[in-house]
C-alpha positions as CSV (number, residue, x, y, z in Angstrom):
1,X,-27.1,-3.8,60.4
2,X,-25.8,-2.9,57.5
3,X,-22.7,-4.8,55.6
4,X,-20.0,-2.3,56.2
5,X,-17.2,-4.8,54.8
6,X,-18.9,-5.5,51.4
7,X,-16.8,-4.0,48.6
8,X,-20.0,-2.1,47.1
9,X,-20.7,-0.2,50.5
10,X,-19.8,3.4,50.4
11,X,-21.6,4.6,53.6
12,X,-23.1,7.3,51.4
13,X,-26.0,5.9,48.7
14,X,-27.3,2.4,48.5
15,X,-25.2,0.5,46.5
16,X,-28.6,0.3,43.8
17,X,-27.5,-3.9,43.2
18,X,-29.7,-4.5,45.7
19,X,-32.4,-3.1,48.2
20,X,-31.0,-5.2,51.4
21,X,-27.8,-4.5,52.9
22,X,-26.9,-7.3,55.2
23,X,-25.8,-10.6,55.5
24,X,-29.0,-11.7,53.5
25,X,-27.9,-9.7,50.7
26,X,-27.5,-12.0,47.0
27,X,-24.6,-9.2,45.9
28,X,-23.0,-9.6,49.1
29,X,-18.8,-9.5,48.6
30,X,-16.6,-9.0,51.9
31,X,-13.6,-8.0,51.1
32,X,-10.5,-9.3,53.2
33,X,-7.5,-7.5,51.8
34,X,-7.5,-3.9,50.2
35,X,-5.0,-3.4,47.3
36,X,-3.2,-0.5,46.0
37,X,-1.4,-0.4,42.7
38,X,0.6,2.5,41.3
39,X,1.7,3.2,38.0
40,X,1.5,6.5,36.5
41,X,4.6,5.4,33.6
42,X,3.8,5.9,30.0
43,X,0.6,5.1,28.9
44,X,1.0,2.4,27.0
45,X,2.7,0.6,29.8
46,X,0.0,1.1,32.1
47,X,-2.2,-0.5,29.6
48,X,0.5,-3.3,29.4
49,X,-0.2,-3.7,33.2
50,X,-3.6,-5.0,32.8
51,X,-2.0,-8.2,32.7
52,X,-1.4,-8.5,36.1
53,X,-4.9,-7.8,36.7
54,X,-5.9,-11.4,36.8
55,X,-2.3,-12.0,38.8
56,X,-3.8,-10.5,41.7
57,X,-6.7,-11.2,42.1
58,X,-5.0,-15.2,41.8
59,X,-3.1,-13.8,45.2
60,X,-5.9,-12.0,46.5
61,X,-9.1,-13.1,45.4
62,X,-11.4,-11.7,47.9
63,X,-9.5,-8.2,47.7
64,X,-10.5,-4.4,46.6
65,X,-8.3,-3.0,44.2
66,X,-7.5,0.8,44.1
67,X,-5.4,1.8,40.9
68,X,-3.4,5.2,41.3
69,X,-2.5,6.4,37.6
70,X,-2.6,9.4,35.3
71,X,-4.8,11.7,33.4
72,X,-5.9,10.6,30.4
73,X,-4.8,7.0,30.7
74,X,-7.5,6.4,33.6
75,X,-10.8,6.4,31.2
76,X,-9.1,3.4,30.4
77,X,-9.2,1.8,33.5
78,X,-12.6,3.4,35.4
79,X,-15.2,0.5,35.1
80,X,-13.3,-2.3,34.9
81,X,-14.8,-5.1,36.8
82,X,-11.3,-6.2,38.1
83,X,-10.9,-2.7,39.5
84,X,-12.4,-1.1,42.2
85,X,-11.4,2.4,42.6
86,X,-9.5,4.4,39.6
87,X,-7.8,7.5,41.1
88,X,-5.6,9.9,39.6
89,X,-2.9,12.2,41.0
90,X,-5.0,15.5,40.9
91,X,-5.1,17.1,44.2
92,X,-8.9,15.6,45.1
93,X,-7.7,12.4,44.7
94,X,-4.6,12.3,46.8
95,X,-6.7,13.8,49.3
96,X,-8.7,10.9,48.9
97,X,-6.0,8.1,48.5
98,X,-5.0,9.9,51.8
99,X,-7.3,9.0,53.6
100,X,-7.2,4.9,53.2
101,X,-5.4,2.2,54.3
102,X,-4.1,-1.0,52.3
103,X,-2.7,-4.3,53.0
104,X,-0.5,-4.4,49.6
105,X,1.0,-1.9,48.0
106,X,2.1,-2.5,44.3
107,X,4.6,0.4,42.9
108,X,5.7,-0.3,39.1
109,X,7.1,2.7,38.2
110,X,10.3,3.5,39.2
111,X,10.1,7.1,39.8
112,X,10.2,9.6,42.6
113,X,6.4,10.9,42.2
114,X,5.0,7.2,42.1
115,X,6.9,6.3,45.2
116,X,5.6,9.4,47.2
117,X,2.0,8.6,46.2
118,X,3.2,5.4,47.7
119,X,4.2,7.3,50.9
120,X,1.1,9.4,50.9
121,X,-0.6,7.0,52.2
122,X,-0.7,3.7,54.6
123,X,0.5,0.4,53.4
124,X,1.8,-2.9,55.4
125,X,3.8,-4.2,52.6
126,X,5.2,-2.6,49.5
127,X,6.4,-4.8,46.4
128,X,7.9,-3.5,43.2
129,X,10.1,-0.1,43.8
130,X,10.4,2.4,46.7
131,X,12.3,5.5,47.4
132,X,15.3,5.8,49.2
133,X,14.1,9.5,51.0
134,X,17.9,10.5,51.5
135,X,19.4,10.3,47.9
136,X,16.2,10.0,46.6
137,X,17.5,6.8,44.7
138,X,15.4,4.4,43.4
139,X,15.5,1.0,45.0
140,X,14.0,-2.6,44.5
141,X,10.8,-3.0,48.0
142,X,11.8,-6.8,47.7
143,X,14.2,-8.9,46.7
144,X,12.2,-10.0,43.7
145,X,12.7,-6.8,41.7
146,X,16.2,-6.6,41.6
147,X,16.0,-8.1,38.3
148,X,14.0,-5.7,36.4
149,X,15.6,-3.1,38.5
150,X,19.0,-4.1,37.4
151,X,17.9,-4.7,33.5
152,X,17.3,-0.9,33.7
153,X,20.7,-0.1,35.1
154,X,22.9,-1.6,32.5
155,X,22.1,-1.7,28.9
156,X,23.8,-4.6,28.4
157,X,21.9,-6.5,29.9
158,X,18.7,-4.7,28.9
159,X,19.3,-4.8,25.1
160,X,21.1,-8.2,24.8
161,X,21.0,-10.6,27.9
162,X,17.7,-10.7,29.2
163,X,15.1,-12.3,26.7
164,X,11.7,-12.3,28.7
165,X,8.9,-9.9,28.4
166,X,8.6,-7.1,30.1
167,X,5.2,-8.2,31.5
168,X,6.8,-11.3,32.7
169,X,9.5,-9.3,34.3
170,X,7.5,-6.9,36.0
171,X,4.8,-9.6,37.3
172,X,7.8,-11.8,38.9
173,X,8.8,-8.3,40.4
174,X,6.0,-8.0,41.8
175,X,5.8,-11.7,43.5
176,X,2.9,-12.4,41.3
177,X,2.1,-15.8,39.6
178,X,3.6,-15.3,36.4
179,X,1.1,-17.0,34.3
180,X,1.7,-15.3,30.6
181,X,-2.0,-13.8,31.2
182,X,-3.0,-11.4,28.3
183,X,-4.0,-7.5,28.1
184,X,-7.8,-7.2,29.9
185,X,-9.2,-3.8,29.0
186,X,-12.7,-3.7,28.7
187,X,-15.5,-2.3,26.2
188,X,-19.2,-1.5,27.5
189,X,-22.2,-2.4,25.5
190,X,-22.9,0.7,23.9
191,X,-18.9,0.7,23.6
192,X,-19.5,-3.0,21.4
193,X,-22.1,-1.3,19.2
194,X,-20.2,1.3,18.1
195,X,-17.7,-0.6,16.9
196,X,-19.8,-3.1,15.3
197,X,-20.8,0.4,13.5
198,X,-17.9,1.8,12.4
199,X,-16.9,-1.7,11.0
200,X,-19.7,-2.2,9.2
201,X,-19.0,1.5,8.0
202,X,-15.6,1.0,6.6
203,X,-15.3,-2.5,5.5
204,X,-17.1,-2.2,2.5
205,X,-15.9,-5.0,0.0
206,X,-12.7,-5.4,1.6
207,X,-11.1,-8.4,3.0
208,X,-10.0,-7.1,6.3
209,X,-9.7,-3.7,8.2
210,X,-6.3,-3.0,8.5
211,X,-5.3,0.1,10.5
212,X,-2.6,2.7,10.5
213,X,-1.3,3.7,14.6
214,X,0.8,6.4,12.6
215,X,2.3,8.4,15.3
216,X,3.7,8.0,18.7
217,X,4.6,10.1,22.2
218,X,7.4,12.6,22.0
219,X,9.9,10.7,24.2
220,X,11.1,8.7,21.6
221,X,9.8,10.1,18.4
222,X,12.0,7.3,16.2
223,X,9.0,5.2,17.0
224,X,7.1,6.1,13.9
225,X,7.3,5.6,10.2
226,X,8.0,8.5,7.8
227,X,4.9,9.6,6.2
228,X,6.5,9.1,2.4
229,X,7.0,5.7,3.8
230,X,3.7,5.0,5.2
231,X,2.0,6.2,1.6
232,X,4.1,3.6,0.0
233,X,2.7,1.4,2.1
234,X,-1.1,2.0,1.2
235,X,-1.3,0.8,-2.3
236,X,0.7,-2.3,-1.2
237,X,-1.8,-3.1,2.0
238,X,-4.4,-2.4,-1.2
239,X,-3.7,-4.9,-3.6
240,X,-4.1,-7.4,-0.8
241,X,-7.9,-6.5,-0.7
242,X,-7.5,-4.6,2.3
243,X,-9.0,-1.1,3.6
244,X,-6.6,0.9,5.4
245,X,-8.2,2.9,8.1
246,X,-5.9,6.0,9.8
247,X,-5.6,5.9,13.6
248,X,-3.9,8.5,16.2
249,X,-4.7,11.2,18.3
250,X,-4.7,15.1,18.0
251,X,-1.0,15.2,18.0
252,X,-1.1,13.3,14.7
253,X,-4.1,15.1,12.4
254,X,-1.8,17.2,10.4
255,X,0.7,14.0,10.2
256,X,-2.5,12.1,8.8
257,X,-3.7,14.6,6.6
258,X,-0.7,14.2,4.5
259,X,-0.5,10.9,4.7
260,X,-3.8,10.7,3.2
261,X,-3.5,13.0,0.6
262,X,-4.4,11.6,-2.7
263,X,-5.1,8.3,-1.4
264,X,-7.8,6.3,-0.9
265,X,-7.9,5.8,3.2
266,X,-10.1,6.3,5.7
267,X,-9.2,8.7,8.1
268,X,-10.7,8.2,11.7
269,X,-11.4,10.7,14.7
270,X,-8.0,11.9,16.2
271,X,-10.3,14.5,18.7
272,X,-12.6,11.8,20.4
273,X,-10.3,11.2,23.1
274,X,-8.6,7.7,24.4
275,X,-11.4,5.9,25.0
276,X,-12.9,6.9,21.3
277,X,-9.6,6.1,20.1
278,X,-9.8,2.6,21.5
279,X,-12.7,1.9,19.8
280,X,-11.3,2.8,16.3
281,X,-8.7,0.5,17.1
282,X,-11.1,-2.3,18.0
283,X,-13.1,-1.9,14.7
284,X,-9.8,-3.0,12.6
285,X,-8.7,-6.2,12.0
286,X,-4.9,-5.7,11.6
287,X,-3.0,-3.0,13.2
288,X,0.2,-1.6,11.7
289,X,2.3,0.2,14.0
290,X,5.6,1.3,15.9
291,X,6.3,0.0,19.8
292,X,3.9,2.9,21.3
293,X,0.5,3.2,23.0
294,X,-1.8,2.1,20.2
295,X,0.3,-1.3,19.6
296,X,-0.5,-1.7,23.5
297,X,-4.2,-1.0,22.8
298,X,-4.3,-3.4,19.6
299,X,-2.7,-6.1,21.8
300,X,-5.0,-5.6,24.4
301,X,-8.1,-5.8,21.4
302,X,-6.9,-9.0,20.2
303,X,-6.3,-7.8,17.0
304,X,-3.4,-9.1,14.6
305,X,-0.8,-6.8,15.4
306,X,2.4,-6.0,12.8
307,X,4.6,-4.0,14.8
308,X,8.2,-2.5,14.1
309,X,11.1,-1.8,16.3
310,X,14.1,0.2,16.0
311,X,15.0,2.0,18.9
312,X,13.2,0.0,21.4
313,X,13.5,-3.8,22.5
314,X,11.0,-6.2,20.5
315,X,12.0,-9.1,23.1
316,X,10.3,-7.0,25.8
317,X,7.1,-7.2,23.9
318,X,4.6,-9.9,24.0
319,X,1.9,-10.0,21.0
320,X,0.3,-13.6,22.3
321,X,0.5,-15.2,19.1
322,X,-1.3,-12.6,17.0
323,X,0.8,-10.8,15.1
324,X,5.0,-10.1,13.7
325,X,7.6,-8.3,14.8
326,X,9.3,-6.3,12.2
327,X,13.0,-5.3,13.0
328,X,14.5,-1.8,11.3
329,X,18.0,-3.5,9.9
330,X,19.8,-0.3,11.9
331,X,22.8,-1.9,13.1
332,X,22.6,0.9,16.3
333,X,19.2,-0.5,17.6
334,X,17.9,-1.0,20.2
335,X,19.3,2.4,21.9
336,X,16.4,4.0,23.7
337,X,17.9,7.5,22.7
338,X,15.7,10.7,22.6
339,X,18.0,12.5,20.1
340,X,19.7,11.1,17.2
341,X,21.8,12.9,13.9
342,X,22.5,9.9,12.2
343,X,21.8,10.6,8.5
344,X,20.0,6.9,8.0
345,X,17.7,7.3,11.0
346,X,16.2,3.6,11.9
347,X,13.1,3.7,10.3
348,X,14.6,4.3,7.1
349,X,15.6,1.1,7.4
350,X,12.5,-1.1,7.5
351,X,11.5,-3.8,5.0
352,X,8.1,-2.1,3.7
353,X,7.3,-5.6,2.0
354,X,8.3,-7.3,5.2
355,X,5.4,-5.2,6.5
356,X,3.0,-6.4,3.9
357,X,3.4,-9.9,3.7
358,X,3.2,-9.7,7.8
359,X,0.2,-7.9,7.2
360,X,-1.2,-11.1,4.5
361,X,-0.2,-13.6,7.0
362,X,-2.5,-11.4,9.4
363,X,-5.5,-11.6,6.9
364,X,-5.3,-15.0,6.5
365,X,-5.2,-15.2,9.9
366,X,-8.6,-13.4,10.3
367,X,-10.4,-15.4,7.9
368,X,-9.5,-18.4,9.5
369,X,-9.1,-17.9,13.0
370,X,-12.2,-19.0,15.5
371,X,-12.1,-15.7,17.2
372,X,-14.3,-13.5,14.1
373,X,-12.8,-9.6,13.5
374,X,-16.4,-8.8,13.1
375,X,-17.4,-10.8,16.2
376,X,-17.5,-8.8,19.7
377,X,-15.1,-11.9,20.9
378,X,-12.3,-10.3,19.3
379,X,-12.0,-7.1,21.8
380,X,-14.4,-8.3,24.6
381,X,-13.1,-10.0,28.1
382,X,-11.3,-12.8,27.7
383,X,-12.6,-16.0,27.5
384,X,-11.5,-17.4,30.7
385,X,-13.9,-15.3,32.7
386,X,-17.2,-14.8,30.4
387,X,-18.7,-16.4,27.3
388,X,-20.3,-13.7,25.1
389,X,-23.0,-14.0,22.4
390,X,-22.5,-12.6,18.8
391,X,-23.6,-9.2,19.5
392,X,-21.0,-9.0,22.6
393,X,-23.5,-9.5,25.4
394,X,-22.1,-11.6,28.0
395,X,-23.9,-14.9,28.0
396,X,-22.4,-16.9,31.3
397,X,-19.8,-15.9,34.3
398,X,-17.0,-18.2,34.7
């Protein structure tokens, strides 16, 4: 009879890891509890929430993990080997999300359309946030997210009295085994060649690869340097023997045309989409950016990472070592404020040669480190669960 209960039986097609489906079977894995998580949030949050990837499966090893999020942000997430089923909240999916039932439910976002694709469906026990379906108030599921849940009520506390990560905060929320784990996205093999290409490509004579993440989302749009200020920038990033490679998406090709203008940059694909993105991001050594997605996706690349912060909270962000926090000297920050008519805006007020010598301590730090920028270690899984060869081919399962 066939294996029902193994996570790679749809009931449909064979399964094409093997051509017995039984208990005989090599691939065999029974599942014994069926996760949902939900988190549609921003999308460099959702990228942020890889980190709890290897969180639950600690709790729930033998479990299959559905991840609810949204379009484009879940080509980020479809193949990972720590998730089983990507959906998104287009109408085919919630028809499909309908029609399954979980153990664990895990809602991050705190928000009325996450916690009815919550209700939309059936499952025993919630953690994180839920609904309250009379005021339509946002409430903690447990206990163990009234923390996080009361950091976002009071900016006090949110700006000045709480001092752990956000991904620390979220995890405990969750009543997962906060362990400090790291970003997990994950590149294929044809993925790994490509950017074994385009660094080979760009590098040149250059010490290191140092990329631009010049934009941000329109949410907060304080996130981002000036473009006189990021030209200023290039010559100094220059005279440290560096190539400076432009990064963004189609929102910012006009904003990198004239911030290349006259100067010798590389200017990479804004129209290839997220995951093409990624992979521009993974060829750099160095990234150089504000607190938005592409700092998340140069976290989770393991690449040296010189980020600023003026309007958001640099305490809530974790870089794992690799990289500096620059703070704008703004004495208003952080604010988390969609508007602002101040005359000095906040990134006015960041040390350019703070940047620089953040970015030299990030050269050094790629000459000498034992994870190689030009070795497929430095934006493949993490160590803890494969060992890779040089050319990014995974060598042993841990």
């Amino acid at each position: 009879m066939s294996e029902i209960l193994c996570r790679y039986f749809t009931g449909y097609k064979p399964c094409s890891l093997s051509e017995r489906c039984d208990a005989s079977c090599h691939k065999r894995s029974i599942v014994k509890s069926r996760v949902l998580v939900v988190h549609l949030g921003a999308m460099g949050a959702v990228v942020r929430s890889t980190t709890l990837l290897k969180a639950i499966r600690r709790k729930y090893p033998e479990s299959h993990l559905t991840w609810v999020t949204s379009q484009p942000v879940h080509e980020l997430l479809v193949g990972h080997p720590l998730v089983d089923r990507v959906l998104t909240t287009s109408r085919e999916d919630l028809l499909a999300l309908s029609a399954l039932e979980f153990d664990v439910g895990f809602c991050i976002d705190k928000s009325l359309v996450a916690a009815g694709v919550l209700r939309a469906t059936r499952v025993k026990k919630v953690f994180g946030f839920r609904v309250e379906t009379v005021t339509g108030a946002i409430l903690p599921a447990t206990e163990a997210a009234s923390e996080l849940w009361e950091i976002g009520l009071s900016d006090r506390k949110k700006f000045f009295e709480n001092r752990k990560t956000e991904a620390e905060l979220v995890c405990r929320a969750l009543e997962l085994d906060y362990q400090g784990d790291d970003y997990d996205l994950r590149l294929t093999a044809d993925e790994r060649a490509e950017v074994l290409h385009r660094r080979s490509s760009w590098q040149g004579a250059s010490r290191a690869i140092v990329g631009f993440n010049t934009g941000c989302s329109d949410v907060i749009k304080y996130k981002k340097l000036t473009v006189e200020a990021q030209r200023q920038l290039i010559p100094l990033i220059h005279a440290l023997g560096a190539q400076v490679v432009l990064l963004g998406g189609p929102e910012d090709k006009i904003r990198n045309q004239q911030i290349a203008h006259g100067q010798k940059v590389i200017s990479s694909s804004t129209e290839g989409g997220l995951r093409d993105g990624l992979l521009s991001v993974a060829a750099c050594d160095i990234v150089v950016t504000g607190d938005s997605l592409g700092m998340h996706l140069a976290i989770a690349m393991k690449k040296w990472v010189v980020a600023w912060f003026g309007p958001t909270c640099a305490h809530e962000i974790d870089l794992f070592g690799r990289g500096a926090k620059v703070l704008s000297q703004a004495t208003c920050g952080p604010c988390w404020r969609r508007s602002c008519q101040k005359e000095t805006m906040c990134y006015d007020l960041v040390d350019l040669n703070e940047i620089t010598n953040a970015v030299s301590k990030g050269i050094d730090w790629t000459t000498s480190s034992f994870t190689q920028p030009s070795s497929a270690t430095s934006y493949s899984p993490s160590p803890s669960l494969a060992k890779f060869d040089a050319a990014g081919e995974m060598i042993e399962s841990l």
